[in-house]
N, CA, C and O atoms as a Tripos MOL2 file, in Angstrom:
@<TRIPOS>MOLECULE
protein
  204   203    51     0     0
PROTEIN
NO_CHARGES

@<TRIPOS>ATOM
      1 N           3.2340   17.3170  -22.4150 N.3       1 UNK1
      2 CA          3.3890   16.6830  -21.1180 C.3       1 UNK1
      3 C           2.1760   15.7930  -20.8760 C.2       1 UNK1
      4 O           1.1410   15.7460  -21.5420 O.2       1 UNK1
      5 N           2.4790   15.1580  -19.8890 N.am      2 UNK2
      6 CA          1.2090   13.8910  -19.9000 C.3       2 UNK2
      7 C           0.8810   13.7750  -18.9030 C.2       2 UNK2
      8 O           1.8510   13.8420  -18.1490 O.2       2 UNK2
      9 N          -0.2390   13.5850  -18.2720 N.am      3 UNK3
     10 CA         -0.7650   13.7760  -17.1120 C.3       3 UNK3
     11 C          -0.2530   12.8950  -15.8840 C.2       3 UNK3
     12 O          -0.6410   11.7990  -16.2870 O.2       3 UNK3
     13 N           0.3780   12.6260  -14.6140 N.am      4 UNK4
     14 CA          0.5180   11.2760  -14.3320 C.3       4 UNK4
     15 C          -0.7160   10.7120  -13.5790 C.2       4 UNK4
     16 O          -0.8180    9.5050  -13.3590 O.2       4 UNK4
     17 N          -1.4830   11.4530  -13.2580 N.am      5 UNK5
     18 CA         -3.2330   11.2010  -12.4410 C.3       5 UNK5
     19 C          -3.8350    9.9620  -13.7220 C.2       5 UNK5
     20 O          -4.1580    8.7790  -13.6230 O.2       5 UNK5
     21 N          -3.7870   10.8050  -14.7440 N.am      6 UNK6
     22 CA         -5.2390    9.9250  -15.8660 C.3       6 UNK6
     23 C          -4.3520    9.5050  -17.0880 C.2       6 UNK6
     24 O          -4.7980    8.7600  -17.9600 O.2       6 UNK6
     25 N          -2.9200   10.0720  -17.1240 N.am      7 UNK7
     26 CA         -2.2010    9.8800  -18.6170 C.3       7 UNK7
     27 C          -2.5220   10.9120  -19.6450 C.2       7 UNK7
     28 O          -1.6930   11.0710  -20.5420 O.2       7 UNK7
     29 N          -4.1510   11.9990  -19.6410 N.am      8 UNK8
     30 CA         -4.1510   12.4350  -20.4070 C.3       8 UNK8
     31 C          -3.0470   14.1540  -20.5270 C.2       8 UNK8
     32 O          -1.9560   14.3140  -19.9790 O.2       8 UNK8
     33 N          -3.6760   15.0290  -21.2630 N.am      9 UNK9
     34 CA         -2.9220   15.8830  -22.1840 C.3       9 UNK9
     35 C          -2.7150   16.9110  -21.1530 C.2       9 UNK9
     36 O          -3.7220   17.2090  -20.5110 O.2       9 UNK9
     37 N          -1.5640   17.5450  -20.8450 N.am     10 UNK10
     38 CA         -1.5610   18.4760  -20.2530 C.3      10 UNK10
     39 C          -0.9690   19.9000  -21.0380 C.2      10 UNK10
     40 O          -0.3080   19.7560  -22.0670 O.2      10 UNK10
     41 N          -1.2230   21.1820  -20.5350 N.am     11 UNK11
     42 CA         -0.7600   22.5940  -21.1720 C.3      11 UNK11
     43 C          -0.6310   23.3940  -20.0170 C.2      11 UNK11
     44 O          -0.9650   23.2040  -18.8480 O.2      11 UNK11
     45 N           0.1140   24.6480  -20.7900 N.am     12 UNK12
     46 CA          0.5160   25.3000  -19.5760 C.3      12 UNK12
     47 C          -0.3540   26.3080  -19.4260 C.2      12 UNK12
     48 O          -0.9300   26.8010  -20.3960 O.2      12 UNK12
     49 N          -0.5400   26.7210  -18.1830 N.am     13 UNK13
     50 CA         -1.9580   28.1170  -17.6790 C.3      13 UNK13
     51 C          -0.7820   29.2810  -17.3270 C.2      13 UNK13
     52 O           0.3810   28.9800  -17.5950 O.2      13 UNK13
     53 N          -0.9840   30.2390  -16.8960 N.am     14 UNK14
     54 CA         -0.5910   31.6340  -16.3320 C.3      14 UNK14
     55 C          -1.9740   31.7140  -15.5320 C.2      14 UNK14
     56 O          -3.1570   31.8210  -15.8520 O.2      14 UNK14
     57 N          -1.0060   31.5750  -13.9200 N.am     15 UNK15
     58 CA         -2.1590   31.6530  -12.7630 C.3      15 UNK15
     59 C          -2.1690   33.3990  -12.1300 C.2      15 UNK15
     60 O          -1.5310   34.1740  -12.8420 O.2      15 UNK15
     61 N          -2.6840   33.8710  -11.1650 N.am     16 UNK16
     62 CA         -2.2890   34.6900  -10.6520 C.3      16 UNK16
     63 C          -2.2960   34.6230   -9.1060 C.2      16 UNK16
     64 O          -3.3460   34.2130   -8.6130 O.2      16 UNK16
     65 N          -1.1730   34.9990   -8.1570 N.am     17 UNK17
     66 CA         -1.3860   35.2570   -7.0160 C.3      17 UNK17
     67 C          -1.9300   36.7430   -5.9560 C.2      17 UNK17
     68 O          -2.4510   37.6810   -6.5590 O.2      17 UNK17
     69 N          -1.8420   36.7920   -5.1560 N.am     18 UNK18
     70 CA         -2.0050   38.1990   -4.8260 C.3      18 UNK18
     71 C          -0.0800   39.1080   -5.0170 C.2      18 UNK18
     72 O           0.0430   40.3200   -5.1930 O.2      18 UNK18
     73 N           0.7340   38.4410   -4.9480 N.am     19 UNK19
     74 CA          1.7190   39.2980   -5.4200 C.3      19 UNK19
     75 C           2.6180   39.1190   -6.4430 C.2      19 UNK19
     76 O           3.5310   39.8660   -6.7960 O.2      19 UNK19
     77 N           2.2360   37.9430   -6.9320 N.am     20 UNK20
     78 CA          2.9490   36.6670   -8.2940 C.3      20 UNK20
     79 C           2.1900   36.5260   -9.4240 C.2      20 UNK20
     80 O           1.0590   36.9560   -9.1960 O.2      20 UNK20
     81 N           2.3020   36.1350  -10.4840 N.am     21 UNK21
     82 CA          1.9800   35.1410  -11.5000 C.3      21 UNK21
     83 C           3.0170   33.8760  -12.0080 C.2      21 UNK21
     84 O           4.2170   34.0200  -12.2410 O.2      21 UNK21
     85 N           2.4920   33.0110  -12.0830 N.am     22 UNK22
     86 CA          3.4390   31.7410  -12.2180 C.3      22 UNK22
     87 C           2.4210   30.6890  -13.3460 C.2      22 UNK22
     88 O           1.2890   30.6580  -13.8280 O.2      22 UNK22
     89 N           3.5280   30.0220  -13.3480 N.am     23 UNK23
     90 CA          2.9840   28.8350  -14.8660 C.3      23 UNK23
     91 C           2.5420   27.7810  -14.0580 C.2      23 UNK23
     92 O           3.2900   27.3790  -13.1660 O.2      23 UNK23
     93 N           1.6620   27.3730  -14.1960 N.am     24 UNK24
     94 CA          1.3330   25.8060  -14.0490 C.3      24 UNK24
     95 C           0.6790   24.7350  -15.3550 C.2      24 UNK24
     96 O           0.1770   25.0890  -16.4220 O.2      24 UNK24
     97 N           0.8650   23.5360  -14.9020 N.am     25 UNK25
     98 CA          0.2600   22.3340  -15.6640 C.3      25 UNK25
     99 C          -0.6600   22.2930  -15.2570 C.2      25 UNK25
    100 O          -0.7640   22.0720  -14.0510 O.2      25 UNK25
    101 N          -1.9250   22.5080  -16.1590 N.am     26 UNK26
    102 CA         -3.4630   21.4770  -15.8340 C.3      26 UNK26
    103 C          -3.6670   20.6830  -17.1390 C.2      26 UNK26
    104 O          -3.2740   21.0160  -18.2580 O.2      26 UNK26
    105 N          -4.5900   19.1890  -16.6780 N.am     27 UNK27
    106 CA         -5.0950   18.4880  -17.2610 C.3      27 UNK27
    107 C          -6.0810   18.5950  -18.0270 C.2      27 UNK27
    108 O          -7.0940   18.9970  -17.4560 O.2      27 UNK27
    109 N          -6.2130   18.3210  -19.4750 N.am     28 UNK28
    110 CA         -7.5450   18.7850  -20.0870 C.3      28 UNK28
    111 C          -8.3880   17.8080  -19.6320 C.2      28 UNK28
    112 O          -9.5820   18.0690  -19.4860 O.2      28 UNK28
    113 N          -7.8080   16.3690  -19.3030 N.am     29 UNK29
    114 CA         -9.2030   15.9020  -18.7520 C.3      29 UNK29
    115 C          -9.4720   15.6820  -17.7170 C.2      29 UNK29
    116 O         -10.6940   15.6070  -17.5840 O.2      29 UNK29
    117 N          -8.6640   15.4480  -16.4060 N.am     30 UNK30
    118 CA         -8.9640   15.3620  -14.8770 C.3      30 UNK30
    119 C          -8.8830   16.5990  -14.2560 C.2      30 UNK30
    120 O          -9.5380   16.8540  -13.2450 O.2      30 UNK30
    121 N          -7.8900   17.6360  -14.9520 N.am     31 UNK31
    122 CA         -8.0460   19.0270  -14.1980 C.3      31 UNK31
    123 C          -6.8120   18.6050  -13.3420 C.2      31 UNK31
    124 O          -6.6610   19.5970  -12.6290 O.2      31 UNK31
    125 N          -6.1330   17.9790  -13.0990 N.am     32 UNK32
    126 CA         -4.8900   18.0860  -11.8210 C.3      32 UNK32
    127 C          -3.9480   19.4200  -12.4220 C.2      32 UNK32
    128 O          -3.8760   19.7340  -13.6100 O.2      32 UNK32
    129 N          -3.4080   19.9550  -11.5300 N.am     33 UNK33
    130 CA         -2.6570   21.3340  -11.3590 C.3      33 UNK33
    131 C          -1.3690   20.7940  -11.2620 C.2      33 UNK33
    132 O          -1.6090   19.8240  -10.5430 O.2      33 UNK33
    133 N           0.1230   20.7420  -11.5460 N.am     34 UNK34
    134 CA          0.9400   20.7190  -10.9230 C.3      34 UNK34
    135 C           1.7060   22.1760  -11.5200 C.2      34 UNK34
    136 O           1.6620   22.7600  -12.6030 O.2      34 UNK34
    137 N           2.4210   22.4260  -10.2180 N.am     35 UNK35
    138 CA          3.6470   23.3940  -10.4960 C.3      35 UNK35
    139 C           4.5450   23.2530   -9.8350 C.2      35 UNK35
    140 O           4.5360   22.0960   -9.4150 O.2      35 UNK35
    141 N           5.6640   23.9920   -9.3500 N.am     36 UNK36
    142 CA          7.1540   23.7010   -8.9160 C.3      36 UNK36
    143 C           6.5110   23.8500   -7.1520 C.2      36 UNK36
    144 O           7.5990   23.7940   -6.5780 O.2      36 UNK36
    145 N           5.9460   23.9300   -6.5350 N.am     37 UNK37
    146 CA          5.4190   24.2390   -5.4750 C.3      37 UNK37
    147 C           4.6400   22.9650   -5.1850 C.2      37 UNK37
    148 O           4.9900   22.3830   -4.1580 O.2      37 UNK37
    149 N           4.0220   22.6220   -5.6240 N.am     38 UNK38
    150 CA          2.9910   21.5890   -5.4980 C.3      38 UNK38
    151 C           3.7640   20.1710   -5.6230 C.2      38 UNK38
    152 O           3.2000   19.2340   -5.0590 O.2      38 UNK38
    153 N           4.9900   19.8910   -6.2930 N.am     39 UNK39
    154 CA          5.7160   19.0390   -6.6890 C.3      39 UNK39
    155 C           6.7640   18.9570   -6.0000 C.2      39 UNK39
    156 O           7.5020   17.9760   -6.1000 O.2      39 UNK39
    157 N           7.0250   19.9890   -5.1630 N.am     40 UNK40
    158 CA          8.6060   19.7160   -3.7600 C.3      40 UNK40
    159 C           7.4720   19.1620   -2.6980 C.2      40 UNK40
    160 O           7.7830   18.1210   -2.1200 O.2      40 UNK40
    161 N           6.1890   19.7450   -2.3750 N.am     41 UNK41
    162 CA          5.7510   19.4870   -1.4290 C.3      41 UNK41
    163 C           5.4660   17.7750   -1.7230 C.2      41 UNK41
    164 O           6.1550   17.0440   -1.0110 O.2      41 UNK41
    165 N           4.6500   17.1660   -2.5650 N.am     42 UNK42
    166 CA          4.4670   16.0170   -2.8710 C.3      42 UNK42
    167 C           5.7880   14.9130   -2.5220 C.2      42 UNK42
    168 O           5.7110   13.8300   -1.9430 O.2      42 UNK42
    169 N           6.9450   15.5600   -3.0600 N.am     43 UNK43
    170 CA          7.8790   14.7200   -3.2630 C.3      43 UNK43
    171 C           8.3820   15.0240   -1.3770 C.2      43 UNK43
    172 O           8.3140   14.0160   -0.6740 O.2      43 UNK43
    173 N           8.7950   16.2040   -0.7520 N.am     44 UNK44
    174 CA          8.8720   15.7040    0.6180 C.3      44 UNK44
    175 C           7.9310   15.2670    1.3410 C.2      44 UNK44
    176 O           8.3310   14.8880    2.4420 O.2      44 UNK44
    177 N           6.6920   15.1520    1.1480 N.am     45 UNK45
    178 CA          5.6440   14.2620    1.6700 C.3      45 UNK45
    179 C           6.4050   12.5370    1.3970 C.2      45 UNK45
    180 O           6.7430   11.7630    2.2930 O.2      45 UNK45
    181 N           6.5070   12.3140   -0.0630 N.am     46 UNK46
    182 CA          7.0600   11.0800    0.1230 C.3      46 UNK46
    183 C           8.1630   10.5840    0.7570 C.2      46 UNK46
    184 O           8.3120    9.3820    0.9730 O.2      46 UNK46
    185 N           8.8850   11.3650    1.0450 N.am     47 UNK47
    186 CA          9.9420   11.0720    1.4130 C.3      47 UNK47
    187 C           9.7510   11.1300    3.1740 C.2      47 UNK47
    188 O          10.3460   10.2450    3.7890 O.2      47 UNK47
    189 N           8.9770   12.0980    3.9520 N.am     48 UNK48
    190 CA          8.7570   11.6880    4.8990 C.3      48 UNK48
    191 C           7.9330   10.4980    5.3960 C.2      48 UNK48
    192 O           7.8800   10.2620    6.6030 O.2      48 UNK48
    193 N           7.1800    9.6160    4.3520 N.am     49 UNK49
    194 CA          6.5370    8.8050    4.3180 C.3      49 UNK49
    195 C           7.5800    7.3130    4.3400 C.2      49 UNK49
    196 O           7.4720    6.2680    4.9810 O.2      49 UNK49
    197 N           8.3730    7.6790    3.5530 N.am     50 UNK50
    198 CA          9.4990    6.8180    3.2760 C.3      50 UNK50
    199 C          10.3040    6.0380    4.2270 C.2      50 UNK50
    200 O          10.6230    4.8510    4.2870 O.2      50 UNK50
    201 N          10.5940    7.3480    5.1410 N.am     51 UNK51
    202 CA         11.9550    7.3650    6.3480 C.3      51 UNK51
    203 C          12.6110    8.1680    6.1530 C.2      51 UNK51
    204 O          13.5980    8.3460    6.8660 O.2      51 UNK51
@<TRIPOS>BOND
     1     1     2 1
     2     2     3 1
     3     3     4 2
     4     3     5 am
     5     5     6 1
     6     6     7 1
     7     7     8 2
     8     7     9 am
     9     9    10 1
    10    10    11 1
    11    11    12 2
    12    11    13 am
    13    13    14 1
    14    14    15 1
    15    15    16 2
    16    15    17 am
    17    17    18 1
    18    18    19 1
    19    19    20 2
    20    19    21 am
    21    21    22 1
    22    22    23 1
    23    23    24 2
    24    23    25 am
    25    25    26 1
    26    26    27 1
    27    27    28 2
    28    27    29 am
    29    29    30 1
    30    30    31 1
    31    31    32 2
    32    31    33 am
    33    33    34 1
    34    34    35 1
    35    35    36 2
    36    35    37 am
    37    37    38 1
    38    38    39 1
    39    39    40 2
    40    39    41 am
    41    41    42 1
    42    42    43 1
    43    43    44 2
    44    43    45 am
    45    45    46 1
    46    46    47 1
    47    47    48 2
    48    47    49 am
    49    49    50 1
    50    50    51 1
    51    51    52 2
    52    51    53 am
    53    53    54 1
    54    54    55 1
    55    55    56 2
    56    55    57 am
    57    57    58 1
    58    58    59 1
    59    59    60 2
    60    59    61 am
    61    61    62 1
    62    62    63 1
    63    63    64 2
    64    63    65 am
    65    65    66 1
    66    66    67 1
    67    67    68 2
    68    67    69 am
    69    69    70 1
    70    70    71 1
    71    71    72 2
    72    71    73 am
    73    73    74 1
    74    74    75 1
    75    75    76 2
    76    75    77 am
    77    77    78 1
    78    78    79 1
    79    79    80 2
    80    79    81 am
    81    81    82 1
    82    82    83 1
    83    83    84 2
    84    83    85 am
    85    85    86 1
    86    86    87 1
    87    87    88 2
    88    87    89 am
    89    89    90 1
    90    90    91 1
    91    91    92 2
    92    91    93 am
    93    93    94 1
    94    94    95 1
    95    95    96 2
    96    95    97 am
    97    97    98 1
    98    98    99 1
    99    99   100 2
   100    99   101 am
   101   101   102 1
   102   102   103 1
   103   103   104 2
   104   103   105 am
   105   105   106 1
   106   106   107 1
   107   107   108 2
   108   107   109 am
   109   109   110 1
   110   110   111 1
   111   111   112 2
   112   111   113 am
   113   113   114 1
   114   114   115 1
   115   115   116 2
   116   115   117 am
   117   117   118 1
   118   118   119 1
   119   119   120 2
   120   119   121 am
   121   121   122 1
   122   122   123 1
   123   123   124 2
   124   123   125 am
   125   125   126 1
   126   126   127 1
   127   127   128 2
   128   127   129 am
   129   129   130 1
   130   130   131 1
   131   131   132 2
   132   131   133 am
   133   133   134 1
   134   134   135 1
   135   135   136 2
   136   135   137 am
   137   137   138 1
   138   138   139 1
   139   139   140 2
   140   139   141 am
   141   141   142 1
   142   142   143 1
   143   143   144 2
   144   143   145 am
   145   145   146 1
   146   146   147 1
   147   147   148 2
   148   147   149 am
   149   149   150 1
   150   150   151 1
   151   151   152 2
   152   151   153 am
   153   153   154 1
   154   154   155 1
   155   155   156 2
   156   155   157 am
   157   157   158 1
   158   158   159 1
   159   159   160 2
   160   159   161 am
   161   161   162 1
   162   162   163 1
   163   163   164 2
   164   163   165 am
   165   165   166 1
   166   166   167 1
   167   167   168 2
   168   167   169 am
   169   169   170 1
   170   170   171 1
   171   171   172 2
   172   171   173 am
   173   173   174 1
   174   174   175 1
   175   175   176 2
   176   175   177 am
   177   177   178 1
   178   178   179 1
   179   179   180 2
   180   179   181 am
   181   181   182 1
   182   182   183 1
   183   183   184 2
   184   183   185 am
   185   185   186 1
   186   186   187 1
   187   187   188 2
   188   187   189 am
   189   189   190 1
   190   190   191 1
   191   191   192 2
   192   191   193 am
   193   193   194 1
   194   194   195 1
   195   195   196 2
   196   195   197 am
   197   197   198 1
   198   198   199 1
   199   199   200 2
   200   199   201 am
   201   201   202 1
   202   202   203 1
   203   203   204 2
@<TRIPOS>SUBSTRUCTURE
     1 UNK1         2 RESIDUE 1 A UNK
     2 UNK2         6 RESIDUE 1 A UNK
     3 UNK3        10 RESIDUE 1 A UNK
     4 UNK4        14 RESIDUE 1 A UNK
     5 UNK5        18 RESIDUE 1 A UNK
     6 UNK6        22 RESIDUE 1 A UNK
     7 UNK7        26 RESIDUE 1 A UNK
     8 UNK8        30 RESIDUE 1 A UNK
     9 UNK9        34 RESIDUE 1 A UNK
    10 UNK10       38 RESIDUE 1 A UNK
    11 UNK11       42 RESIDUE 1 A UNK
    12 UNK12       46 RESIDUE 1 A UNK
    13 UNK13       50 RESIDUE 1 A UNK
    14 UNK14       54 RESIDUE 1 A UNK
    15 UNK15       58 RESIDUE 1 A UNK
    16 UNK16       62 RESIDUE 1 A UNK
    17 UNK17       66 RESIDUE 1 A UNK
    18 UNK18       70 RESIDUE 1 A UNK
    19 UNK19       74 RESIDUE 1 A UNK
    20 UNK20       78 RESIDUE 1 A UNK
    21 UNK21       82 RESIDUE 1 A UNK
    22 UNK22       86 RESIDUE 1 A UNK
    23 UNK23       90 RESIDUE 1 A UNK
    24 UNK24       94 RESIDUE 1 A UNK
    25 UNK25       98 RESIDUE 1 A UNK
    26 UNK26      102 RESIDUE 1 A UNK
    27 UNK27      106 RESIDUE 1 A UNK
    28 UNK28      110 RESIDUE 1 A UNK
    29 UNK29      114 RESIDUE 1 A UNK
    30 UNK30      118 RESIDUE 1 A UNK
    31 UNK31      122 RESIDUE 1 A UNK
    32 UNK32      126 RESIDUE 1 A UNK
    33 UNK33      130 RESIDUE 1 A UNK
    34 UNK34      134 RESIDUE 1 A UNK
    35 UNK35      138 RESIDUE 1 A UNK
    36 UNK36      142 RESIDUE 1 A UNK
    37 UNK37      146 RESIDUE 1 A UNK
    38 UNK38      150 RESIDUE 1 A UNK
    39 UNK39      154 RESIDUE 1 A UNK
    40 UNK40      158 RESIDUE 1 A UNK
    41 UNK41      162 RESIDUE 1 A UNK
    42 UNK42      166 RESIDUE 1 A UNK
    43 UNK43      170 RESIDUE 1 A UNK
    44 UNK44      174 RESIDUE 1 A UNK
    45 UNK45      178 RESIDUE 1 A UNK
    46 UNK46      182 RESIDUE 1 A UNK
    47 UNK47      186 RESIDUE 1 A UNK
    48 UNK48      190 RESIDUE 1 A UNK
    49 UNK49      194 RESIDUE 1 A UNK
    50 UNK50      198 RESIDUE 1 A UNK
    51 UNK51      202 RESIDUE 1 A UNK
């Protein structure tokens, strides 16, 4: 996967929550995080931005 922040390399982590563990994407070189959470919110941000 490829970063869309810097383009570079991304892999997958195993995070932990206080009652979860879940997968996310980080960047080996900017460090951006995405996961399925972070990526509805982004995308209805745009869209309320939108109209």
């Amino acid at each position: 996967m490829q970063c869309p922040k810097c383009k570079g390399l991304m892999f997958s982590e195993k995070y932990y929550d206080y009652v979860r563990s879940f997968y996310a994407w980080k960047c080996t070189g900017c460090g951006e995080l995405l996961d399925p959470t972070i990526l509805s919110n982004r995308a209805r941000r745009h869209n309320f931005l939108i109209g």
